[in-house]
Biopython code that builds the backbone (N, CA, C, O; Angstrom):
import numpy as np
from Bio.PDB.StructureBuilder import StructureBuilder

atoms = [
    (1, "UNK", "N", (-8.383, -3.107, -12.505)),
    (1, "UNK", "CA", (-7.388, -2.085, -12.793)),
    (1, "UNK", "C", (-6.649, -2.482, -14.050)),
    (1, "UNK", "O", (-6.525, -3.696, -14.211)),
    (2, "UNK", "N", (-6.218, -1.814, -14.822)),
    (2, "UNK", "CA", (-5.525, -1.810, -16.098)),
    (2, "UNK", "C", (-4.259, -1.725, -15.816)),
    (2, "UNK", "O", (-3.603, -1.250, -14.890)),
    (3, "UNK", "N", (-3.913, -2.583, -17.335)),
    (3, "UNK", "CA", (-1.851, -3.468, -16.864)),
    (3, "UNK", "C", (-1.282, -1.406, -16.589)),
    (3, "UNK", "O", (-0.527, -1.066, -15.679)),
    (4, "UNK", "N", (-1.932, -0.354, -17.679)),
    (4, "UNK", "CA", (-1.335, 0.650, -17.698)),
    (4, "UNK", "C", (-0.878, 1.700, -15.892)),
    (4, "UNK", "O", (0.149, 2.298, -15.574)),
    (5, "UNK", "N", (-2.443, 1.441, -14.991)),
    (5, "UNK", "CA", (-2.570, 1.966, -13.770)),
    (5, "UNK", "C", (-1.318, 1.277, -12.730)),
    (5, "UNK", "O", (-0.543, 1.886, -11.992)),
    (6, "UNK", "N", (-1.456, -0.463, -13.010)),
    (6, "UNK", "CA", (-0.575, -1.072, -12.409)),
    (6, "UNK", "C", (0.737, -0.208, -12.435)),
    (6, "UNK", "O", (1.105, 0.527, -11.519)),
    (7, "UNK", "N", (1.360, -0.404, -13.588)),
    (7, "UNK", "CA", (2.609, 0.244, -14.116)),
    (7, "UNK", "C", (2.731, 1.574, -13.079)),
    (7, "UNK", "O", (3.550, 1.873, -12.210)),
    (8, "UNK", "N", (1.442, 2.263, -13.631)),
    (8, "UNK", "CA", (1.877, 3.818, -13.122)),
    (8, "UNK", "C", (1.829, 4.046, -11.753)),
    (8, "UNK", "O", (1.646, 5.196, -11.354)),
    (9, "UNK", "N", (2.005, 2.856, -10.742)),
    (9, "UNK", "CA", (2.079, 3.169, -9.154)),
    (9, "UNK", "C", (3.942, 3.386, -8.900)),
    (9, "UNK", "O", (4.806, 2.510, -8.854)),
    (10, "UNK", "N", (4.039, 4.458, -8.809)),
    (10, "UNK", "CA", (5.067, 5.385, -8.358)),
    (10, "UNK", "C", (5.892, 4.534, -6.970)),
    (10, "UNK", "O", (5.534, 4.664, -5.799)),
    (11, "UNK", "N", (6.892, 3.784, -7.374)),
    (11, "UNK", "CA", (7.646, 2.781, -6.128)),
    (11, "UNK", "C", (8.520, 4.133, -5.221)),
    (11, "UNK", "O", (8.857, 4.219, -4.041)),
    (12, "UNK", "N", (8.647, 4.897, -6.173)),
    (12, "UNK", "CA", (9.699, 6.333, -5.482)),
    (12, "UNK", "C", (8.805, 7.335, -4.925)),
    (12, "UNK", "O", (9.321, 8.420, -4.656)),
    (13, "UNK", "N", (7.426, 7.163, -4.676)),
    (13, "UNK", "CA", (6.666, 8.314, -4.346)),
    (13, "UNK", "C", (6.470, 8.121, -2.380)),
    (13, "UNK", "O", (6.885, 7.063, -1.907)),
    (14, "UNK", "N", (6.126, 8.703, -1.844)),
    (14, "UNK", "CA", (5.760, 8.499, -0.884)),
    (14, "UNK", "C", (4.039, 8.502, -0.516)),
    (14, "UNK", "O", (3.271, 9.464, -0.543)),
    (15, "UNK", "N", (3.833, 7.471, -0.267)),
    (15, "UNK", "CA", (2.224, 6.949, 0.153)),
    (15, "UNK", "C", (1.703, 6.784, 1.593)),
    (15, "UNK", "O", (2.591, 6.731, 2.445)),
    (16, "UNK", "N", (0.670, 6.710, 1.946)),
    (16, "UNK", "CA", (-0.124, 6.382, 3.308)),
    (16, "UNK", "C", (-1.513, 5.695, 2.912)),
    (16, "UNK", "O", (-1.948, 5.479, 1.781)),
    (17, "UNK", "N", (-1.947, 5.481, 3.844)),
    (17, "UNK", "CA", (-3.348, 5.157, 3.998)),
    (17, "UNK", "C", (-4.423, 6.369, 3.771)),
    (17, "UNK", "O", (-4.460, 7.312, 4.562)),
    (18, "UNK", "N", (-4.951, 6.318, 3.088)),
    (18, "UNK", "CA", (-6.288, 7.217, 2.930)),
    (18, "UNK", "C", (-6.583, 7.720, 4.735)),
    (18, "UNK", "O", (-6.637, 6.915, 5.665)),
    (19, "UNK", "N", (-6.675, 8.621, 4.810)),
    (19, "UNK", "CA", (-7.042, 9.149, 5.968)),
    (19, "UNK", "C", (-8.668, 8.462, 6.085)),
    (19, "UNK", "O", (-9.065, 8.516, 7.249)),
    (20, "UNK", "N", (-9.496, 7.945, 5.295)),
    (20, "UNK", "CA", (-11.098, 7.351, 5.983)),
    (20, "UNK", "C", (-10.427, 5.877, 5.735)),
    (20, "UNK", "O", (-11.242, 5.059, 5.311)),
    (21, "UNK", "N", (-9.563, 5.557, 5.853)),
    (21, "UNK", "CA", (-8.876, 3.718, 5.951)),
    (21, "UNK", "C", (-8.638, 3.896, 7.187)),
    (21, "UNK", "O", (-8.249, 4.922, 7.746)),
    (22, "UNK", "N", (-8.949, 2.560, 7.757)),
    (22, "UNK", "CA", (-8.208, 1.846, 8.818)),
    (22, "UNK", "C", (-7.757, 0.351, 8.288)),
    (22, "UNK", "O", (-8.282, -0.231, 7.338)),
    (23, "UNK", "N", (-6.628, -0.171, 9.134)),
    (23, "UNK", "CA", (-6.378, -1.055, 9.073)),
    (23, "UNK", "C", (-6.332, -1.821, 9.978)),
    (23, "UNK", "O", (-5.601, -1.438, 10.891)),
    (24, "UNK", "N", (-7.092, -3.320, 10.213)),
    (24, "UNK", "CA", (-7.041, -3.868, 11.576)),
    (24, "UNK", "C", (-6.386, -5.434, 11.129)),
    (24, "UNK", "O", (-6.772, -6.012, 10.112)),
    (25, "UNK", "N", (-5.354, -6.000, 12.047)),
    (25, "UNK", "CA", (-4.853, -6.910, 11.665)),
    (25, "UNK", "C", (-6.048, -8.306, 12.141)),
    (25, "UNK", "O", (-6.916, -8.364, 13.013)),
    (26, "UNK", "N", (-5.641, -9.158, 11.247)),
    (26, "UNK", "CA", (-6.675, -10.237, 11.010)),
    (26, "UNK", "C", (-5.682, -11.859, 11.342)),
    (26, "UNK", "O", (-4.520, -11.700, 10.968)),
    (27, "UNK", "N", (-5.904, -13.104, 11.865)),
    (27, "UNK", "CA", (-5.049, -14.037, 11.813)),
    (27, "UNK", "C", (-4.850, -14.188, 10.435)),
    (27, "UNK", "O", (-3.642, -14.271, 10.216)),
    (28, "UNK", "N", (-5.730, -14.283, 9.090)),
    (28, "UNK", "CA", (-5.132, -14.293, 8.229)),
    (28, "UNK", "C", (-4.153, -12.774, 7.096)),
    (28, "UNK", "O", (-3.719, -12.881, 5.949)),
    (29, "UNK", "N", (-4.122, -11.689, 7.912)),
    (29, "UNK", "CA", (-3.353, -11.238, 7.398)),
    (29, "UNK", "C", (-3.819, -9.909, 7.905)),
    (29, "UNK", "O", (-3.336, -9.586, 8.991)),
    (30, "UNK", "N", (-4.691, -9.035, 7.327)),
    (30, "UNK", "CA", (-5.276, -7.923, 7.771)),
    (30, "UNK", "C", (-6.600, -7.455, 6.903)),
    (30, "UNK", "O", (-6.745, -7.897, 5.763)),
    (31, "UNK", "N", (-7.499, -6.604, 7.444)),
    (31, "UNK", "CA", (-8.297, -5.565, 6.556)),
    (31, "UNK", "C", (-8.104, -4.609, 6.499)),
    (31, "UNK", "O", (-7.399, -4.062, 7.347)),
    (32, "UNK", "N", (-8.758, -3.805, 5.244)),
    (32, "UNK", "CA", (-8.543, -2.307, 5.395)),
    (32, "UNK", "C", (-10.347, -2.240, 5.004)),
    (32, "UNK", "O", (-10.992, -2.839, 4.143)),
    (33, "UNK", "N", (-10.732, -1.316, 5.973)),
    (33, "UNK", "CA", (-12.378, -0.746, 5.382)),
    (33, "UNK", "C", (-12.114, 0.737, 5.573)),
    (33, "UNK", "O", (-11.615, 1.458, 6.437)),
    (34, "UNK", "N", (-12.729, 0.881, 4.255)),
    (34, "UNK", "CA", (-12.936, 3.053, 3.408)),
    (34, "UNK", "C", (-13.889, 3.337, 4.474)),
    (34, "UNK", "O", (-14.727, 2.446, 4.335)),
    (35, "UNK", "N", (-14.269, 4.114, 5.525)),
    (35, "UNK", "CA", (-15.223, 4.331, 5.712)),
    (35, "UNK", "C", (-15.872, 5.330, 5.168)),
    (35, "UNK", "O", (-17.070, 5.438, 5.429)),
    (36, "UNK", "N", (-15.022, 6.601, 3.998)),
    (36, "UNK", "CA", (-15.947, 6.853, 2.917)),
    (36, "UNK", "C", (-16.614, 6.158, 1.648)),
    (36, "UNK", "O", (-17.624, 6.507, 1.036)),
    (37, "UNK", "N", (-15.816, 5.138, 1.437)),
    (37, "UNK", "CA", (-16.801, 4.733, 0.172)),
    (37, "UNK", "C", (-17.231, 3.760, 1.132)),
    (37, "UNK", "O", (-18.453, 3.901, 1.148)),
    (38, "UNK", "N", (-16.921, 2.832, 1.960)),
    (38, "UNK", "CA", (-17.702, 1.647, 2.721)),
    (38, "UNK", "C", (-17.001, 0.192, 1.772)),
    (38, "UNK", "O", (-17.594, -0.840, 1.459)),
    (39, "UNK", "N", (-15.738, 0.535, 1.524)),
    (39, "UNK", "CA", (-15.282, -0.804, 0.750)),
    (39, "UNK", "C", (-14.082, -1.236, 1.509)),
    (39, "UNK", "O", (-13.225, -0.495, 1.990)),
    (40, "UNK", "N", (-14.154, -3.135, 1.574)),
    (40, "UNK", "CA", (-13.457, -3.605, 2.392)),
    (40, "UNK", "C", (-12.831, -4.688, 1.120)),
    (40, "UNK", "O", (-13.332, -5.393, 0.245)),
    (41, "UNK", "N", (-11.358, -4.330, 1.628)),
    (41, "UNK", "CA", (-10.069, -5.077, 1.242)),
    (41, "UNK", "C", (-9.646, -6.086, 2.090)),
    (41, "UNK", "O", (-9.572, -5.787, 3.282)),
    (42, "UNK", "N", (-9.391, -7.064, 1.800)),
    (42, "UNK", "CA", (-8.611, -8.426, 2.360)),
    (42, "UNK", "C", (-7.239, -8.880, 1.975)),
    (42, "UNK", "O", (-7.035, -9.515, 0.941)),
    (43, "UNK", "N", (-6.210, -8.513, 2.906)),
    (43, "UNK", "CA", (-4.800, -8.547, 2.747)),
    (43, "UNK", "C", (-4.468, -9.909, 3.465)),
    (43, "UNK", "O", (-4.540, -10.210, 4.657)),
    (44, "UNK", "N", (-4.071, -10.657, 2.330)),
    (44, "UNK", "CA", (-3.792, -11.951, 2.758)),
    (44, "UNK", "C", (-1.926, -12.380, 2.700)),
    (44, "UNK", "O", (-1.485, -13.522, 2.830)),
    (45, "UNK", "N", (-1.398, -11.586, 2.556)),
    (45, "UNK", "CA", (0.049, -11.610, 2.503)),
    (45, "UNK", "C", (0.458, -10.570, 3.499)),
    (45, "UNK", "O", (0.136, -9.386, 3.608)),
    (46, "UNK", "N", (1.124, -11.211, 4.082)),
    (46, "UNK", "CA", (1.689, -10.655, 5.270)),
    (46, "UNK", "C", (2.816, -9.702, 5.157)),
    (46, "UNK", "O", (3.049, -8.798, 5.959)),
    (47, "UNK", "N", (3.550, -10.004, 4.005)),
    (47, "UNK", "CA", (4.552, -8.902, 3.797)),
    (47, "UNK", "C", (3.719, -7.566, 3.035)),
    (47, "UNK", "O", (4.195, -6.432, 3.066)),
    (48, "UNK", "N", (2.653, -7.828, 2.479)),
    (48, "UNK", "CA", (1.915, -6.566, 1.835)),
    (48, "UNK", "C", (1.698, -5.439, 3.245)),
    (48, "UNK", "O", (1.951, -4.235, 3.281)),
    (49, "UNK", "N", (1.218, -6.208, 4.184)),
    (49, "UNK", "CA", (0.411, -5.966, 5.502)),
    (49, "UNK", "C", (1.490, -5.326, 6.089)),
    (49, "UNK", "O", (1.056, -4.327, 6.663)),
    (50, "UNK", "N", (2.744, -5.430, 6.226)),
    (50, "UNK", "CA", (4.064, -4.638, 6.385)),
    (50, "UNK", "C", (4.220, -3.895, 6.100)),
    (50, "UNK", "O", (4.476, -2.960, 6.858)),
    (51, "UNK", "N", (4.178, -3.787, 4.888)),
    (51, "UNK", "CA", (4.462, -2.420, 4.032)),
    (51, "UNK", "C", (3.198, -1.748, 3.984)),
    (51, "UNK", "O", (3.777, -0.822, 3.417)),
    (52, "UNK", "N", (2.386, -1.472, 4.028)),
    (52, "UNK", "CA", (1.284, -0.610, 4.075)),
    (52, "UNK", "C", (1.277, -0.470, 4.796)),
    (52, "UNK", "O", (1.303, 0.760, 4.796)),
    (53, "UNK", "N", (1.241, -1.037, 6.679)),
    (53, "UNK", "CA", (1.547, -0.574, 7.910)),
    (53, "UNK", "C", (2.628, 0.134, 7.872)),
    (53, "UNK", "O", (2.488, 0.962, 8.772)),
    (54, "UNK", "N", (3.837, 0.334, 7.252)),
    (54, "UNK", "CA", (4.716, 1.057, 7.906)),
    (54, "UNK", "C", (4.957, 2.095, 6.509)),
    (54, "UNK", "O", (6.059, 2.629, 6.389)),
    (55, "UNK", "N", (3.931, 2.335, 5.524)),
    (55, "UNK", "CA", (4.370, 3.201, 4.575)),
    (55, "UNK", "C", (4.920, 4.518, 5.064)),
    (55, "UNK", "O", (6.003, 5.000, 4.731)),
    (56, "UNK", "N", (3.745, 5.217, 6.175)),
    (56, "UNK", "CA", (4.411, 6.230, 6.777)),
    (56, "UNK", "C", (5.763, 6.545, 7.860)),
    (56, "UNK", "O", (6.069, 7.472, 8.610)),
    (57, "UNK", "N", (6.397, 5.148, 7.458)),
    (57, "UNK", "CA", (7.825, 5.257, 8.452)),
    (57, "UNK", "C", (8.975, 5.419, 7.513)),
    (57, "UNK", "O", (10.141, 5.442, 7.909)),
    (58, "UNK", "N", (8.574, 5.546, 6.082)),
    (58, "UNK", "CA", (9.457, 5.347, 4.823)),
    (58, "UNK", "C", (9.479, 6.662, 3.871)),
    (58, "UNK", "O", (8.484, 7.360, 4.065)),
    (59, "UNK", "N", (10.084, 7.007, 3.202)),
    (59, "UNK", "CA", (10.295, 7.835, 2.417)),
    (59, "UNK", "C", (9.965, 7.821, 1.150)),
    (59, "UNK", "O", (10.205, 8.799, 0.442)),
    (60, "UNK", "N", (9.441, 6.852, 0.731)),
    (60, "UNK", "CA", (8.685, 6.079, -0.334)),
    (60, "UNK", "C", (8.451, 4.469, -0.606)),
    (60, "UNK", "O", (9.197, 3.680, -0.026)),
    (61, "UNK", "N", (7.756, 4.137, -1.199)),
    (61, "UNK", "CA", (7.216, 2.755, -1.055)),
    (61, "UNK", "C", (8.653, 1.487, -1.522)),
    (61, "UNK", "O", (8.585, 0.293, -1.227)),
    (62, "UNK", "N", (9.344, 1.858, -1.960)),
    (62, "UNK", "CA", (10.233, 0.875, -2.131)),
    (62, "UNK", "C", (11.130, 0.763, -1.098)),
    (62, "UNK", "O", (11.567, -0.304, -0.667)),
    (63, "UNK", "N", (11.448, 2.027, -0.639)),
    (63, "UNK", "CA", (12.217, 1.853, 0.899)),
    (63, "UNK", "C", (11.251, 1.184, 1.965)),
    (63, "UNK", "O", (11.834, 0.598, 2.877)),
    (64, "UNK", "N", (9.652, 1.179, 1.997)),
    (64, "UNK", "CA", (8.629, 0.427, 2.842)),
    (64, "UNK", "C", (8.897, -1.375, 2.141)),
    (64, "UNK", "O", (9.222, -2.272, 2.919)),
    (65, "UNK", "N", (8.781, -1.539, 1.251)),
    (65, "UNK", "CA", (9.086, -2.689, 0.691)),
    (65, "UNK", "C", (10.682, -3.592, 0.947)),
    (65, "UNK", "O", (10.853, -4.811, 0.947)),
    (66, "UNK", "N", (11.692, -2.496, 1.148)),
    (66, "UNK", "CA", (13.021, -3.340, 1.161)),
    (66, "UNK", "C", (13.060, -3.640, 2.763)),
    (66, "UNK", "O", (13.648, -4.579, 3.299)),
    (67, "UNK", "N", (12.373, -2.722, 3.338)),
    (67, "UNK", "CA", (12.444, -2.619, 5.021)),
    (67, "UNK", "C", (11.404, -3.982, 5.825)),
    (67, "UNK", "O", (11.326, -4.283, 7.016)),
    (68, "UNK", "N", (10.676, -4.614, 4.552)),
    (68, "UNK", "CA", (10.099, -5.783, 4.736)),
    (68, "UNK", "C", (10.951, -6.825, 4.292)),
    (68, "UNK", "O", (10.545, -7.986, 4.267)),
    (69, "UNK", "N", (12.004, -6.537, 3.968)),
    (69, "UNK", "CA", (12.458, -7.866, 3.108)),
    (69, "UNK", "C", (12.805, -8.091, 1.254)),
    (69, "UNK", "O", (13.552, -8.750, 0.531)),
    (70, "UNK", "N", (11.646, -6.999, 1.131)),
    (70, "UNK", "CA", (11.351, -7.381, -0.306)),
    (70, "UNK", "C", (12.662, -7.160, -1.339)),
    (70, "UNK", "O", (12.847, -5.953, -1.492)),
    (71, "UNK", "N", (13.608, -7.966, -2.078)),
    (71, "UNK", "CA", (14.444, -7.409, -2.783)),
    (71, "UNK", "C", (13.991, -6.689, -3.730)),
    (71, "UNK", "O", (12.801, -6.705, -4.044)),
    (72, "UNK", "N", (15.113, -5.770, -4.462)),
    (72, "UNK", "CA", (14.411, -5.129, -5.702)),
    (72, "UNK", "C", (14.112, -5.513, -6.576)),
    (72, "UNK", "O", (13.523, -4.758, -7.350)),
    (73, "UNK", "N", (14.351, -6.930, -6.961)),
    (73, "UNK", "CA", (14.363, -7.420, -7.922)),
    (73, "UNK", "C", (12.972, -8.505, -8.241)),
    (73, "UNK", "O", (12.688, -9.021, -9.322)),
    (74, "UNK", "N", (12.250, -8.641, -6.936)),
    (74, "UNK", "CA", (11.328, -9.074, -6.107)),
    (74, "UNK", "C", (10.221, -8.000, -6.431)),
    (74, "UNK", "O", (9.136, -8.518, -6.166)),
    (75, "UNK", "N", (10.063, -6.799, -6.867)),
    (75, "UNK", "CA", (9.125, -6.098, -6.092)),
    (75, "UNK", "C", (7.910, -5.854, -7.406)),
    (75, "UNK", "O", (7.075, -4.960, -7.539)),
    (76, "UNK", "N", (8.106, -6.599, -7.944)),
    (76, "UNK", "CA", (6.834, -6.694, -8.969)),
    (76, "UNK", "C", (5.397, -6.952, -8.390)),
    (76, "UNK", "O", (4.706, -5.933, -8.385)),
    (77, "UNK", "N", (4.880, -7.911, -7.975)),
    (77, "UNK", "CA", (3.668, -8.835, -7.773)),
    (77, "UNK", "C", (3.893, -7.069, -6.702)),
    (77, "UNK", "O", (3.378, -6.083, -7.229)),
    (78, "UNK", "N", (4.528, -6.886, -5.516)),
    (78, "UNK", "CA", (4.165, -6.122, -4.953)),
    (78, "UNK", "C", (3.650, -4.570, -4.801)),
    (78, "UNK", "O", (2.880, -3.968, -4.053)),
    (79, "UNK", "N", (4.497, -4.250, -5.918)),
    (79, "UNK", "CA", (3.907, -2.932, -6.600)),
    (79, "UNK", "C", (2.673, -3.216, -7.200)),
    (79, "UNK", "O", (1.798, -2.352, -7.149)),
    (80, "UNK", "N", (2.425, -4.444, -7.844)),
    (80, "UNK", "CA", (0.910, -4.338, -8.543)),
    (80, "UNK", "C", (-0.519, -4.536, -7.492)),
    (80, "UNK", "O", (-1.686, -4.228, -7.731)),
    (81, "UNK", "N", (0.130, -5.219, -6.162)),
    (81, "UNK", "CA", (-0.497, -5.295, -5.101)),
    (81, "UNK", "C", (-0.863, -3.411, -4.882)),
    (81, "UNK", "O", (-1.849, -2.807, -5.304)),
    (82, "UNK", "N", (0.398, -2.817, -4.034)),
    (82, "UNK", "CA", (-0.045, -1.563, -4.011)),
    (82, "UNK", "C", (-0.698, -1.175, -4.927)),
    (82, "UNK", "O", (-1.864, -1.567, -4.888)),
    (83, "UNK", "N", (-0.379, -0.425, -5.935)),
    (83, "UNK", "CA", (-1.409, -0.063, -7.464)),
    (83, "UNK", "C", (-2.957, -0.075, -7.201)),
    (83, "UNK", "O", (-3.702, 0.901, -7.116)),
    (84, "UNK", "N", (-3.335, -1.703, -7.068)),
    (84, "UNK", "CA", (-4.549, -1.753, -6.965)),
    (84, "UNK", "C", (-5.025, -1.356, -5.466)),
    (84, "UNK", "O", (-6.216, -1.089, -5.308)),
    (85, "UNK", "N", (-4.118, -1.306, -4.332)),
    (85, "UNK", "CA", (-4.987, -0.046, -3.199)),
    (85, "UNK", "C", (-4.918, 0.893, -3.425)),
    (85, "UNK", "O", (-5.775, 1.569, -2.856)),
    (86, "UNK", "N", (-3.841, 1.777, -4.455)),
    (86, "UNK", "CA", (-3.796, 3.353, -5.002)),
    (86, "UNK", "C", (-4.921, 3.410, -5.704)),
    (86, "UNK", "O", (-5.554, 4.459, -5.583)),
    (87, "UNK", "N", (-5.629, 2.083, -6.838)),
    (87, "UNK", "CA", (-7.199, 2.214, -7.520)),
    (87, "UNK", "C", (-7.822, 2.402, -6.914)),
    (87, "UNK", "O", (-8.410, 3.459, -7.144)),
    (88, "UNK", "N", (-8.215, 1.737, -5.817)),
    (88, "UNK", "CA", (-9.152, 1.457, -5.077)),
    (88, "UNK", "C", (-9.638, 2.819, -3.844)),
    (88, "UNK", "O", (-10.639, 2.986, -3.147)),
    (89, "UNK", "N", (-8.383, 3.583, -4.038)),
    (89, "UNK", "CA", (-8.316, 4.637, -3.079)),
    (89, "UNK", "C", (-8.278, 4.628, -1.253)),
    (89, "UNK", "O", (-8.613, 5.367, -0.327)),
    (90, "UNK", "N", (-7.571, 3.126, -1.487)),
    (90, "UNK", "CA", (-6.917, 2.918, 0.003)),
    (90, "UNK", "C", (-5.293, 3.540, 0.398)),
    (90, "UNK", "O", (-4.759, 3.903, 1.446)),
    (91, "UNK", "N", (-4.985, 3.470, -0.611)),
    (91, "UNK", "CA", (-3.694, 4.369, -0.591)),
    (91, "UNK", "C", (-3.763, 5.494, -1.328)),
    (91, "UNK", "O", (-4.289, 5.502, -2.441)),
    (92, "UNK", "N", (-3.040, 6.931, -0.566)),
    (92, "UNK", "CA", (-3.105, 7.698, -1.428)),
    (92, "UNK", "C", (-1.926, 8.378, -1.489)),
    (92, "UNK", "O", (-1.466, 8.189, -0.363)),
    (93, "UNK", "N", (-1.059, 9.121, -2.151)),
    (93, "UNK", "CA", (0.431, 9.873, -2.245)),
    (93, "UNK", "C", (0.203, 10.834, -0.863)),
    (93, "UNK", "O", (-0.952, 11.221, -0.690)),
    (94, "UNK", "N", (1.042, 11.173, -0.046)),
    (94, "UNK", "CA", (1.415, 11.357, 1.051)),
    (94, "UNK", "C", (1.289, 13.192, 0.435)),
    (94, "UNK", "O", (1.526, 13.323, -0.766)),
    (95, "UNK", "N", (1.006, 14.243, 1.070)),
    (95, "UNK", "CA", (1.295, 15.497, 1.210)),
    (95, "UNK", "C", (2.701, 15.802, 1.150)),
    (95, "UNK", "O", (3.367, 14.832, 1.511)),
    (96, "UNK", "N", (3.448, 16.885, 0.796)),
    (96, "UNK", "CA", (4.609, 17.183, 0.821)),
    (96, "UNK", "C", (4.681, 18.097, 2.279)),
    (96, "UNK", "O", (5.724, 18.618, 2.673)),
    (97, "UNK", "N", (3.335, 18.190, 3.016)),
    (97, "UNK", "CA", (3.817, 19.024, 4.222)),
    (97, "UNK", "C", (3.260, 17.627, 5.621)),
    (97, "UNK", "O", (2.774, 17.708, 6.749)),
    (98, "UNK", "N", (3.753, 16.291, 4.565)),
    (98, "UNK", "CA", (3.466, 15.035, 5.446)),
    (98, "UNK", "C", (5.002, 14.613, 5.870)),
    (98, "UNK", "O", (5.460, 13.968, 6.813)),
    (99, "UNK", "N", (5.570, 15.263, 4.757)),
    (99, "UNK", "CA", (7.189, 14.337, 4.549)),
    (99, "UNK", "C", (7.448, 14.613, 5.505)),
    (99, "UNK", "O", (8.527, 14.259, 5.980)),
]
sb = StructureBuilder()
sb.init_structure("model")
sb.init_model(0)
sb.init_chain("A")
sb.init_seg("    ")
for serial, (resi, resn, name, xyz) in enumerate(atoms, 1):
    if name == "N":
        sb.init_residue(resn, " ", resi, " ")
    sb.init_atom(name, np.array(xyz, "f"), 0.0, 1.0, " ", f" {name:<3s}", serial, name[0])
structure = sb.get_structure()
């Protein structure tokens, strides 16, 4: 993914899981497998694994991020984390008839 895509993951947007994602928790952290494209992610940080579990309890991803802990000032490495599941098309922006 490019520094530009990183950047452009929206911390104020509201996100979910791709409806063909699941996520199953793992001792070291969790997976997510597409079962449309058939691609498997390895979430090895446990606070990532938080916030992507509870994106849909939040109003957008930085309120999923502070509700883990994450300060704001903190939320770099983690937005570029998300980003690259928004590339990857494990995350996708939430419907406005989701809100």
């Amino acid at each position: 993914m490019s520094a530009d895509a990183a950047h452009a993951f929206e911390l104020d947007a509201r996100w979910r899981l791709h409806p063909q994602v699941a996520l199953r928790p793992e001792p070291f952290g969790a997976l997510l497998y597409h079962f449309g494209t058939r691609k498997l992610s390895f979430l090895k940080n446990r606070t990532v694994v938080a916030v992507v579990a509870s994106l849909p309890d939040h109003p957008d991803a930085r309120a999923a991020l502070r509700a883990a802990g994450v300060d704001d000032s903190a939320t770099g490495p983690y937005g570029k984390a998300l980003a690259t599941l928004a590339g990857s098309n494990m995350l996708v922006r939430a419907e406005a008839s989701e809100e």
